[in-house]
N, C-alpha and C positions, 0 to 999 in steps of 0.2 A: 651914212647908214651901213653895219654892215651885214654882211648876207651868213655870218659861219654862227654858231652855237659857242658860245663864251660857257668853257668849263668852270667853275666856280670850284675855290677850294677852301677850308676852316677861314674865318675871319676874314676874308679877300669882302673888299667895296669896290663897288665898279659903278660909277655914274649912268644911271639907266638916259636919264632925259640926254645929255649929250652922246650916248651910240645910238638913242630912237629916238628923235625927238618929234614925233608926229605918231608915236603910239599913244593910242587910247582905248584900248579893249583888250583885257590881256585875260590870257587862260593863264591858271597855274594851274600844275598836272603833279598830284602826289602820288607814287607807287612804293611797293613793297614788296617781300616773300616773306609768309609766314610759315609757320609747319604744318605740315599737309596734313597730319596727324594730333590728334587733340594731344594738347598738354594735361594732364593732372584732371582728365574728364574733359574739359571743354577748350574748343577750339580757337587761334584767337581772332580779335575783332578789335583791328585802330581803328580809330577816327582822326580826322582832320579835320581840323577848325584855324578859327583866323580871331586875331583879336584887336580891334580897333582903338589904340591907345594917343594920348595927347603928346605935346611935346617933351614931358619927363616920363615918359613910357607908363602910364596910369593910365586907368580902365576905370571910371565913375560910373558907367552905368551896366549892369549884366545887360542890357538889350544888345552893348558894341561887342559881346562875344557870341560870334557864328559860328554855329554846328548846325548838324543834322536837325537839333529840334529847334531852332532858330535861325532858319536858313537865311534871310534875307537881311541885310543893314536897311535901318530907317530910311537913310537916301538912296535907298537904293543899288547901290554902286556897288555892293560885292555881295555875291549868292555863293551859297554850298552848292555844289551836287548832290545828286542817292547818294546814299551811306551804303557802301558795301560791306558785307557785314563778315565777309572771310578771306578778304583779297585773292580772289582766285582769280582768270581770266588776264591776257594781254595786256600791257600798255596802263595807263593809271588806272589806280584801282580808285582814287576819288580825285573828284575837281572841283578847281572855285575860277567864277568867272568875276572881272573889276572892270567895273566903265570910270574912268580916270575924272570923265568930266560930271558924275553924279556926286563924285565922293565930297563928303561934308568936309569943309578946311580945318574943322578942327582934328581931327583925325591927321595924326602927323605919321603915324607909324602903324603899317601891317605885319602885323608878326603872326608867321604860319608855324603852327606845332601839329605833330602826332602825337594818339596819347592811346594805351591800351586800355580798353573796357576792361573793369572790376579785375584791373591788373591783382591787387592784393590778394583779394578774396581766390583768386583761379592760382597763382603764382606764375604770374606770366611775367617777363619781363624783356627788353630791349635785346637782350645778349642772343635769343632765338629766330628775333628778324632779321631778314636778309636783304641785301639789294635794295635799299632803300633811298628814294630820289625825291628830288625836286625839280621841278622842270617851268619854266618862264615861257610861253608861247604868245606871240600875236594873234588874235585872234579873227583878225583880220584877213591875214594871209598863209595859216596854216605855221609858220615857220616857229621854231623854237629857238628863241635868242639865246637863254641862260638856263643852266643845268647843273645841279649842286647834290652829287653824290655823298651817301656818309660811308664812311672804309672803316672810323672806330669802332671796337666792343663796348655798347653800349647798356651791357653788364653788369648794375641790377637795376638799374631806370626804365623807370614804366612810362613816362614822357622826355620827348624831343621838342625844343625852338628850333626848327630849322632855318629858317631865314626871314629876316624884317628887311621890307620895303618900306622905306621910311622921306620924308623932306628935308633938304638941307639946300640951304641959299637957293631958292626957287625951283631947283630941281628935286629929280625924282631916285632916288640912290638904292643899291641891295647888298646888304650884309650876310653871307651866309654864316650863321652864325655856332649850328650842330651843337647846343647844351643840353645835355641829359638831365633831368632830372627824376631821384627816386621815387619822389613824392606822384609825380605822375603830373597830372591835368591837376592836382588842386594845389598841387605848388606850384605849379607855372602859374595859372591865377591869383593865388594868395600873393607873390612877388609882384605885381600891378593892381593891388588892392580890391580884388574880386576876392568874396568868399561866396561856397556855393556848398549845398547839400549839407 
């Protein structure tokens, strides 16, 4: 087990269950810089959600997609945090907590996106945020194993996949995976067969 923070960089896998394999409660810690300053009248406001997808990466049911207004998974095992609604203040501006041993076995893959509210309508988009992380923490023991910074201009995408935690041969594996997308949150959904709104 090791004791340092595993930088994570674009498409890097790193076998979670063989560096921890006696974790089971993990924080994930998303943060960002927005502009302190409203854009185009209004300020902006990500969210962070998690979307609970089967072995071919498909979403059957809108209840396995977690946000703010659907905080909790059926089994349990992964909550939202508060929705901060302007990313201001220290350290993540939102969280999600996973208990490893609640999670339903069908759920093969956790995929964590940001996505900017009514990106369209305000004209907000990815190229204005800044310092934007991922972070993997024990929850256990305070410690932060894995941390996946984005460095690209993500430039006119109103949504990011930042990283799926997914199963592979009985372990527990993390993709950081940073795909922007314009479309925002209904295109990261509509790609795992969610449609919404």
């Amino acid at each position: 087990m090791s004791n340092t923070t595993v930088n994570l960089s674009k498409n890097m896998r790193v076998d979670l269950t063989k560096r921890h394999d006696d974790l089971q409660n993990l924080l994930v810690g998303l943060g960002w810089e927005s502009p302190k300053e409203p854009v185009n009248g209004y300020k902006f406001d990500l969210d962070a959600s998690v979307l609970l997808l089967d072995a071919n990466g498909k979403c059957s049911d809108a209840d396995n997609f977690i946000f703010y207004g659907n905080p909790l998974s059926k089994c349990g095992a992964v909550k939202c945090g508060k929705d901060n609604k302007d990313g201001t203040g220290e350290g993540d501006d939102e969280q999600v907590s996973i208990k490893r041993l609640l999670l339903d076995p069908k759920h093969e893959i956790l995929r964590f996106l940001v996505s900017i509210h009514d990106a369209e309508a305000r004209g907000h988009d990815f190229g204005k945020v800044k310092d934007a992380y991922f972070r993997i923490e024990d929850q256990d023991t305070g410690q932060t194993l894995f941390r996946f910074s984005l460095t690209e201009d993500y430039k006119p995408e109103t949504g990011v996949v930042l990283v799926d935690l997914y199963r592979e041969g009985g372990n527990w594996k993390i993709r950081a995976v940073g795909q922007g997308y314009r479309e925002g949150l209904h295109g990261i959904l509509k790609e795992v067969g969610l449609q919404v709104g």
